[in-house]
C-alpha positions as semicolon CSV with decimal commas, in nm:
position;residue;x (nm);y (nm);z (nm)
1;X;-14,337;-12,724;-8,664
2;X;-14,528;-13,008;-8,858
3;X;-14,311;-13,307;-8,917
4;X;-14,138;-13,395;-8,533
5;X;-14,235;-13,387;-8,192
6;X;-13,999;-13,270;-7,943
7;X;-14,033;-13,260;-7,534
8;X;-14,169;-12,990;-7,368
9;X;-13,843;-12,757;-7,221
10;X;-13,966;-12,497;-6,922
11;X;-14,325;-12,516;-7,019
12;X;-14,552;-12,355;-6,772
13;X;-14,822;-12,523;-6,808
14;X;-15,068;-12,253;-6,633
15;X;-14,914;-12,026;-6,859
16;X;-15,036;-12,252;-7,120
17;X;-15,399;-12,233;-7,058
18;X;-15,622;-11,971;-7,257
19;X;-15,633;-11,640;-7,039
20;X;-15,924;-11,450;-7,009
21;X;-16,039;-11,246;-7,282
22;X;-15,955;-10,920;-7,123
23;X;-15,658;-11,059;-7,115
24;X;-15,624;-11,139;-7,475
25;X;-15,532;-10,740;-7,592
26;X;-15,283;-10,631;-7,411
27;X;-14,904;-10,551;-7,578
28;X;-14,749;-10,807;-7,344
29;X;-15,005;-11,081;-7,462
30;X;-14,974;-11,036;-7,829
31;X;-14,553;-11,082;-7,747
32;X;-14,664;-11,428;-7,557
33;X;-14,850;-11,520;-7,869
34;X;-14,619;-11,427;-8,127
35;X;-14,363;-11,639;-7,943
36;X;-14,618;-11,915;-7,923
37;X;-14,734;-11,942;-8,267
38;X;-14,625;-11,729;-8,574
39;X;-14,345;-11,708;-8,875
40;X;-14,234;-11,435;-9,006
41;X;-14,356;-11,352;-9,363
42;X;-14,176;-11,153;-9,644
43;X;-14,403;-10,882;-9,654
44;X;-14,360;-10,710;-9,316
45;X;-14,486;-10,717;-8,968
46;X;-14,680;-10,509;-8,720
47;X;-14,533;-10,649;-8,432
48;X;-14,224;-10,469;-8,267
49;X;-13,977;-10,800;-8,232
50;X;-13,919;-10,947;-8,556
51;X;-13,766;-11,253;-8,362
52;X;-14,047;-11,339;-8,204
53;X;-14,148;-11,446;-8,586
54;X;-13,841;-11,599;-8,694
55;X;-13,847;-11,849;-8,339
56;X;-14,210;-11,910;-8,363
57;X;-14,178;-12,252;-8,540
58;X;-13,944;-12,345;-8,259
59;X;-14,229;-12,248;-7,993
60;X;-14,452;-12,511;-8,169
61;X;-14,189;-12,813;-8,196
62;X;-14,142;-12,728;-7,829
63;X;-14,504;-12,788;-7,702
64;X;-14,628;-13,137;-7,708
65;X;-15,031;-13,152;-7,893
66;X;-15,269;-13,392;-7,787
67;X;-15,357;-13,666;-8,045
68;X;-15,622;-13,563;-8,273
69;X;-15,831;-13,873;-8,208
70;X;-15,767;-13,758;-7,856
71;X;-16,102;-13,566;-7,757
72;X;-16,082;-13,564;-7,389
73;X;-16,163;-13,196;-7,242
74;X;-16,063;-13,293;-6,845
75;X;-15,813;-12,938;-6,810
76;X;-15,806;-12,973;-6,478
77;X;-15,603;-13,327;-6,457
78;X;-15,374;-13,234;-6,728
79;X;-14,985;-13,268;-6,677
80;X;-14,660;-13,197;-6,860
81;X;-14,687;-13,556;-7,090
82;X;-15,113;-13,504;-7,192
83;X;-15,191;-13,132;-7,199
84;X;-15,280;-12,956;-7,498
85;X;-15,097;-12,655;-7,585
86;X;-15,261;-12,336;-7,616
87;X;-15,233;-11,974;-7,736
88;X;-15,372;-11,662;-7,754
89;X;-15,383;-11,729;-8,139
90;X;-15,626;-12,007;-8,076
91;X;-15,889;-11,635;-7,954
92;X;-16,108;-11,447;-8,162
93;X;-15,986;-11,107;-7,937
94;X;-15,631;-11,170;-8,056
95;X;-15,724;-11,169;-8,423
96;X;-15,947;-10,852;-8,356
97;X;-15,648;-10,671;-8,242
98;X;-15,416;-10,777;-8,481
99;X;-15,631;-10,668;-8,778
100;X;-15,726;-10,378;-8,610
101;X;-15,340;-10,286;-8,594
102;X;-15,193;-10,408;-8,932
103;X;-15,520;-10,250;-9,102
104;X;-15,406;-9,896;-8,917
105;X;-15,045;-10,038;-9,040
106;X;-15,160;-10,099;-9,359
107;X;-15,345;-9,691;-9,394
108;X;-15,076;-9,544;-9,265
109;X;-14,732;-9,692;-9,440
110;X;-14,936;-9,946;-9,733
111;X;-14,752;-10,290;-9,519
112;X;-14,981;-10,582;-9,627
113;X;-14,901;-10,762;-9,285
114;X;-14,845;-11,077;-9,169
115;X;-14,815;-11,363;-9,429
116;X;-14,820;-11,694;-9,229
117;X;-14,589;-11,963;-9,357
118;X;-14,413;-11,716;-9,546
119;X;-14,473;-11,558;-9,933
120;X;-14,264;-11,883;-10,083
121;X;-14,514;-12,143;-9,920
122;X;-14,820;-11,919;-10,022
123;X;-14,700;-11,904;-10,388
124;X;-14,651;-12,276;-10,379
125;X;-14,959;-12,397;-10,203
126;X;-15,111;-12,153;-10,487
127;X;-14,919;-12,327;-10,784
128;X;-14,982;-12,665;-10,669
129;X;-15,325;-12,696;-10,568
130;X;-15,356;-12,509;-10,985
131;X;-15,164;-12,823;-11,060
132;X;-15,448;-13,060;-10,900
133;X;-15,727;-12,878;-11,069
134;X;-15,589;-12,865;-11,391
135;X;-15,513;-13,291;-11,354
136;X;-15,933;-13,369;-11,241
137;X;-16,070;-13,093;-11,481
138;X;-15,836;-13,276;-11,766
139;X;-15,951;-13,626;-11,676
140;X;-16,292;-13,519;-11,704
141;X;-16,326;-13,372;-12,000
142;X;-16,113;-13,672;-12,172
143;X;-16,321;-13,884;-12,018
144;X;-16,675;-13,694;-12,202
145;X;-16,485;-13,634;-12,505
146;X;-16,290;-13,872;-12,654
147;X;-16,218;-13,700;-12,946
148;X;-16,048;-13,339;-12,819
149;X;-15,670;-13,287;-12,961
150;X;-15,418;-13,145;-12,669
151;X;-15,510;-12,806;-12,772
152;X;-15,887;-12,837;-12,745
153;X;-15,846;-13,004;-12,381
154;X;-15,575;-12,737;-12,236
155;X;-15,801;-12,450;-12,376
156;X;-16,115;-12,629;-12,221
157;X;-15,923;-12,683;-11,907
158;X;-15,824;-12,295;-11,913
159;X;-16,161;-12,202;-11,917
160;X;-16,289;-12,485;-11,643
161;X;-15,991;-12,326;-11,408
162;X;-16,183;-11,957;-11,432
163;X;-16,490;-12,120;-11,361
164;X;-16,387;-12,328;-11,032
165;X;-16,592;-12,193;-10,708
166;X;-16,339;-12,115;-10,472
167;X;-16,319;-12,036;-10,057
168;X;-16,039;-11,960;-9,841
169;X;-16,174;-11,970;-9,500
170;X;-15,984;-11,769;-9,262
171;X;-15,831;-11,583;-9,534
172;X;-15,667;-11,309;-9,292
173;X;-15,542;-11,034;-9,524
174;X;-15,635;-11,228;-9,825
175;X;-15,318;-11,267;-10,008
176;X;-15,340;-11,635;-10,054
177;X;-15,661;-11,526;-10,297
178;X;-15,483;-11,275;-10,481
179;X;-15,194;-11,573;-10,558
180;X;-15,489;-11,812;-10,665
181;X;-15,561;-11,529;-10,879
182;X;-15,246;-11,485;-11,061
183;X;-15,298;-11,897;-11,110
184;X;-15,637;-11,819;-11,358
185;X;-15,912;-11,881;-11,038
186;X;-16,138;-11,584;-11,075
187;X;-16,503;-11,719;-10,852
188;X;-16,318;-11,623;-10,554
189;X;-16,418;-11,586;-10,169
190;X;-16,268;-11,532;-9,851
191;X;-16,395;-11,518;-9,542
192;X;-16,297;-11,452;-9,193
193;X;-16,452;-11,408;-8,845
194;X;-16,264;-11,165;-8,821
195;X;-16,391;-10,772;-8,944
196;X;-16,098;-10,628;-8,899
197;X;-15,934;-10,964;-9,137
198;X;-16,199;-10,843;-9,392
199;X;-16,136;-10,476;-9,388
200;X;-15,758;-10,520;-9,474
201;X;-15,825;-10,789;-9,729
202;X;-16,043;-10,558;-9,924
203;X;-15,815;-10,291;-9,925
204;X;-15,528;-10,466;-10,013
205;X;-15,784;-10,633;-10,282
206;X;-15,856;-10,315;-10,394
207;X;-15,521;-10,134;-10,408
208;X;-15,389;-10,471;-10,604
209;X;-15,623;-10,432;-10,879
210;X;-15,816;-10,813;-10,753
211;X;-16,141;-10,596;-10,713
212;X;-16,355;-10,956;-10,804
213;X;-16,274;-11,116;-10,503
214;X;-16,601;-11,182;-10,286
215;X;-16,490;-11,085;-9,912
216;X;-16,717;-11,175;-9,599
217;X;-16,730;-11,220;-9,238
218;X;-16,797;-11,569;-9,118
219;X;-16,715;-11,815;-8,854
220;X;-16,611;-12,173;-9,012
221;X;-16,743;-12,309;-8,736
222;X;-17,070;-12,194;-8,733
223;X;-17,066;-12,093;-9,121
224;X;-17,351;-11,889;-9,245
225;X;-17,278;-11,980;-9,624
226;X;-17,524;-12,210;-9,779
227;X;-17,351;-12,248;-10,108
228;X;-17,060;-12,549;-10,203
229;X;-16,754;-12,480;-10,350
230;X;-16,554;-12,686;-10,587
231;X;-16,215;-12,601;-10,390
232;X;-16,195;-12,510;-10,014
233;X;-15,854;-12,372;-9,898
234;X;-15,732;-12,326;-9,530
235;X;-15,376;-12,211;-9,459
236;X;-15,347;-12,201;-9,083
237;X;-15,695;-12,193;-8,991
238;X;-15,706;-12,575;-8,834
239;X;-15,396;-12,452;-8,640
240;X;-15,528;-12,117;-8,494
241;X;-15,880;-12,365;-8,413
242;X;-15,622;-12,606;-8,258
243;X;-15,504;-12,353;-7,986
244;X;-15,831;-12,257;-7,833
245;X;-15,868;-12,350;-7,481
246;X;-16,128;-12,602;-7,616
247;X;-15,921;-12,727;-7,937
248;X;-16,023;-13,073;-7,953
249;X;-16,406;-13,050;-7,935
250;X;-16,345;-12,761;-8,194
251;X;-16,149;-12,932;-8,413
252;X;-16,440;-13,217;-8,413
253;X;-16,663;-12,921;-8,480
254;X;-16,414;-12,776;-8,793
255;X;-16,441;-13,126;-8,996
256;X;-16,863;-13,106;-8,932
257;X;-16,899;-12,724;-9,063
258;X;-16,595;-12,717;-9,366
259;X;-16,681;-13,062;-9,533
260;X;-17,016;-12,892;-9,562
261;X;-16,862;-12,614;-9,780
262;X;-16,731;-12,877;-10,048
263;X;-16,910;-13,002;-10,338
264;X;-16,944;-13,351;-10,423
265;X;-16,646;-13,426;-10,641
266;X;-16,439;-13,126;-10,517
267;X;-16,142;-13,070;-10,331
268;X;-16,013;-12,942;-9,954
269;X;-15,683;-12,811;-9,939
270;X;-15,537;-12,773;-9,592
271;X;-15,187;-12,590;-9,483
272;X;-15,039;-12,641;-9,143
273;X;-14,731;-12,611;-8,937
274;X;-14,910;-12,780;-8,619
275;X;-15,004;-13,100;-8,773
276;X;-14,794;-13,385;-8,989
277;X;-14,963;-13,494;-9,370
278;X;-15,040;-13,806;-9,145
279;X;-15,200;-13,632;-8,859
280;X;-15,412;-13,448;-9,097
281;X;-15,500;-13,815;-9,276
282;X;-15,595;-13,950;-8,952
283;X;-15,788;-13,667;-8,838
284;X;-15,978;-13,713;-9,131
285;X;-16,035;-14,082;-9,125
286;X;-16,136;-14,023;-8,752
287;X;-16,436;-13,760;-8,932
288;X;-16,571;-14,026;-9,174
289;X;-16,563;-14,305;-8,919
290;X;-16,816;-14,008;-8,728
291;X;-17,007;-14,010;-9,042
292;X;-17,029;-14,370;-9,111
293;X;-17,146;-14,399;-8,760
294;X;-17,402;-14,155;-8,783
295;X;-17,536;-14,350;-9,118
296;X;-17,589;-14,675;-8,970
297;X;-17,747;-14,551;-8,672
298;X;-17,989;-14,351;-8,897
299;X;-18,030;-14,694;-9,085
300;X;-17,997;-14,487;-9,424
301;X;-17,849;-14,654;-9,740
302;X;-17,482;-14,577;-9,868
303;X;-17,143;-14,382;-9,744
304;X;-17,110;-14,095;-9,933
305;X;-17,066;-13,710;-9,818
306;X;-16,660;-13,827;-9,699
307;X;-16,343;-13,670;-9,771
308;X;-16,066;-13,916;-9,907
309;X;-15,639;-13,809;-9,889
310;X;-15,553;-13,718;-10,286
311;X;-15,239;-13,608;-10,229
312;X;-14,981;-13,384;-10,044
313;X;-14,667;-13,160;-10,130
314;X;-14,347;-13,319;-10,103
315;X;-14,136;-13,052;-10,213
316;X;-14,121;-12,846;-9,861
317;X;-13,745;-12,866;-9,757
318;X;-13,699;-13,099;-9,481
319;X;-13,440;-13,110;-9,173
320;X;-13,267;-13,362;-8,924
321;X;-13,332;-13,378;-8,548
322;X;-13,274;-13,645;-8,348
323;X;-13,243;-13,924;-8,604
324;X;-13,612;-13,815;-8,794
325;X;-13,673;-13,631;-9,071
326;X;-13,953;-13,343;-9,090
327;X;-14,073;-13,045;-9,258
328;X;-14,230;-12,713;-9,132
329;X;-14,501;-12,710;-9,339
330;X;-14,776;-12,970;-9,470
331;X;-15,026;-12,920;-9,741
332;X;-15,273;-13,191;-9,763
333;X;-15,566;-13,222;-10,032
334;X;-15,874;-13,438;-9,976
335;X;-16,161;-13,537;-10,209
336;X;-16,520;-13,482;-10,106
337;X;-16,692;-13,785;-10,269
């Protein structure tokens, strides 16, 4: 739940560390994870106990995260006021085994599965980030031609919008692509290192009519695309990273591999439910401090290649608890410049 912290309550924190990957399958695992990290979507659900879903947020607000400048892996000495929370989400095997059900789900009764965050936040993290686009692609072309009338600019800008290079990276079923779609994106990729993640996004591609969207299997954190996109999009992908046994040092290793994917000039847009619009900020001033250090040891000229806060939604309803104010959701966007 993105927005307050609260104390742990009963946490078990053996229970808390990753389990071993046979582990990671089993029917009474996938209930410890859904109670751990999920909320429920709009569009139906594989799982058995729909209120695993709709307490999930209250799981996260109940487990206390590490600091994300905090990179220290010592598991061993943790206690009850330093450990870092973790989850079968944060496992490859979970995700295999979820696919592999809700694409089964998906053959046998047409259920799209799980849509983290909910259909409402998708449409809206869709909607706005269009918003963003639409402002830079404007600017620019006002800015090279002086002369266009408010017609000529919003028809250039219409055609600029097609023309964006877009990647959601841990897409899952896909439907966040389909919504940037809708929004007049049509260079469109997802990926996922998950095949089974791939498999239902194509069908569900397919059976929607969204045939041009470019679906492949990939790990962000050891990405195998060479190309840059104009806009990269993550809706719960930090989080899931975040949950791994090794969460930290992966983390470090997510801001490395996805600023890669971004094109000078072009945009990252991150959702979360584990991490505040400030976290997120500091995470990523914590990455170009990295990069600045790694400049001036290589004595090279110049600071570029770092991602700058643009903006954030502020239109997520909030709530009270204990005297703060937070939200359950946080979309950030950062400029690669």
């Amino acid at each position: 739940m993105a927005g307050i912290r609260l104390p742990p309550e009963d946490i078990d924190i053996s229970q808390a560390r990753a389990l071993s990957t046979a582990d990671l399958i089993s029917d009474d695992d996938r209930s410890i994870a859904a109670d751990s990290w999920s909320i429920k979507s709009d569009y139906g659900s594989t799982l058995d106990d729909d209120q695993r879903h709709a307490d999930a947020s209250e799981a996260l607000a109940a487990a206390r995260f590490c600091a994300a400048s905090d990179y220290s892996s010592d598991k061993e000495e943790a206690d009850a006021e330093t450990f870092t929370f973790t989850s079968m989400l944060g496992y490859q095997s979970y995700w295999d085994a979820t696919y592999a059900d809700e694409l089964t789900n998906f053959r046998e009764h047409g259920d799209a599965g799980e849509v983290w965050f909910g259909a409402d936040v998708m449409e809206m993290v869709a909607s706005w980030t269009k918003g963003l686009c639409i402002d830079i692609s404007q600017r620019q072309l006002q800015n090279q031609h002086n002369d266009l009338d408010d017609d000529s600019v919003s028809e250039s800008v219409s055609q600029d919008l097609a023309g964006w290079s877009v990647v959601d990276v841990g897409t899952g079923n896909g439907l966040l692509l389909q919504e940037l779609a809708k929004q007049g994106f049509s260079d469109l990729t997802g990926t996922d290192y998950s095949e089974g993640a791939i498999n239902l996004a194509r069908s569900l591609a397919n059976r929607d009519g969204f045939t041009g969207i470019k679906l492949l299997v990939d790990d962000v954190l050891e990405t195998k695309l060479d190309k840059k996109f104009e806009l990269v999009m993550d809706k719960g992908t930090l989080d899931a990273i975040g949950l791994h046994q090794d969460g930290p040092i992966k983390r470090i290793m997510y801001w490395e591999s996805i600023s890669r994917l971004v094109a000078p000039g072009g945009l990252l847009v991150i959702t979360s439910s584990n991490n505040t619009k400030e976290e997120l900020v500091q995470e990523v001033e914590n990455f170009n401090q990295r990069k600045i250090g790694e400049v001036e040891e290589e004595e090279e000229e110049g600071k570029g290649g770092l991602l700058w806060y643009l903006d954030h939604i502020r239109s997520y309803p909030t709530f009270m608890f204990g005297g703060s104010v937070g939200s359950r959701v946080a979309t950030v966007a950062f400029c690669f410049r």
